[in-house]
C-alpha positions as CSV (number, residue, x, y, z in Angstrom):
1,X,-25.9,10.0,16.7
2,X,-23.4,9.9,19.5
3,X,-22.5,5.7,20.5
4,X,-23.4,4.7,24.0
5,X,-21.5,1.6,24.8
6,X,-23.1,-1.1,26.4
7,X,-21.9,-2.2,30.5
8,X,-21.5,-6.1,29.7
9,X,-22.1,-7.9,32.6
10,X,-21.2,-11.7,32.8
11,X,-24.3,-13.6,32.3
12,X,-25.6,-11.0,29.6
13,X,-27.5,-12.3,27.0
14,X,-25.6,-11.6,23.3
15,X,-28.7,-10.5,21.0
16,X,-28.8,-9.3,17.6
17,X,-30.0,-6.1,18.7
18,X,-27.2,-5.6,21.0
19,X,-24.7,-7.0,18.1
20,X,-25.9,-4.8,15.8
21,X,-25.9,-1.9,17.6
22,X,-22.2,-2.5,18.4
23,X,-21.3,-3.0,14.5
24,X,-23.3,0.1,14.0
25,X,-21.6,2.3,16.8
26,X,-18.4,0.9,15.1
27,X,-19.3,2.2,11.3
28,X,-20.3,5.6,12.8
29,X,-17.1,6.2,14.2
30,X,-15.4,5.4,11.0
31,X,-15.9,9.2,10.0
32,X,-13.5,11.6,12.0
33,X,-11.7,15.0,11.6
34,X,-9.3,15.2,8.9
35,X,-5.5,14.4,9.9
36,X,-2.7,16.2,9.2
37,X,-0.6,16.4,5.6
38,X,2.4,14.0,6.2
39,X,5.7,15.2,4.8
40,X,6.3,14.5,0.9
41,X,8.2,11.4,-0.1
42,X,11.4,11.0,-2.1
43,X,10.6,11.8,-5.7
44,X,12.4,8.7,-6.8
45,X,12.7,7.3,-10.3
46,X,10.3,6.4,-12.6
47,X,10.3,3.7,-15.5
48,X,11.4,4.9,-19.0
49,X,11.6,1.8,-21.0
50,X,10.5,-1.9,-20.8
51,X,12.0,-4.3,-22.7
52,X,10.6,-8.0,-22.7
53,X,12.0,-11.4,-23.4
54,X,9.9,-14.0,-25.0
55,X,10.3,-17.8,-25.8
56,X,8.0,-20.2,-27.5
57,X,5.2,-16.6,-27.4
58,X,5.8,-16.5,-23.5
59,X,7.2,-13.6,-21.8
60,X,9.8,-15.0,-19.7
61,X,11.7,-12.2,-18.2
62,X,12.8,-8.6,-19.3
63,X,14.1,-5.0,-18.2
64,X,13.3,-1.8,-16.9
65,X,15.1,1.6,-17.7
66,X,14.4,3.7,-14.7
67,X,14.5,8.0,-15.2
68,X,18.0,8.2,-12.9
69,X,19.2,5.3,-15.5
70,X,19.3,2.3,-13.5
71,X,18.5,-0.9,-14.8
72,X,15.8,-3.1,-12.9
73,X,15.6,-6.9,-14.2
74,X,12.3,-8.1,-15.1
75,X,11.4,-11.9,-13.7
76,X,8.8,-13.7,-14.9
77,X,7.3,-16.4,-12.4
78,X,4.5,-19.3,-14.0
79,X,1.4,-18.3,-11.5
């Protein structure tokens, strides 16, 4: 069902009914035509190897091989 929109006019009284109606026109026009295919990414490099420092049992910081063979340091921050 098509949303009609309603004509505020100052001095209208804000119901439910009319707020409900708005958030329901709003979830039915969530729902439209499927977009266009955007253009594909860089491939980019993907992670080979992980390895991991620990101290005391704790991880505390590591690396990462990437597939083009960088190197990406690992930090471990106490959250």
């Amino acid at each position: 069902m098509a949303y009609t929109a309603t004509e505020w006019k100052d001095g209208d009284l804000i119901t439910a009914e009319r707020l409900n109606k708005l958030e329901q026109g709003g979830q039915n026009e969530q729902v439209g035509p499927q977009g266009l295919k955007g253009d594909t990414g860089d491939a980019g490099a993907s992670v080979t190897a992980i390895t991991l420092t620990v101290s005391g049992g704790a991880v505390t910081g590591g690396k990462a091989t990437l597939s083009d063979g960088s190197e990406v340091t690992i930090t471990v921050t106490e959250g």
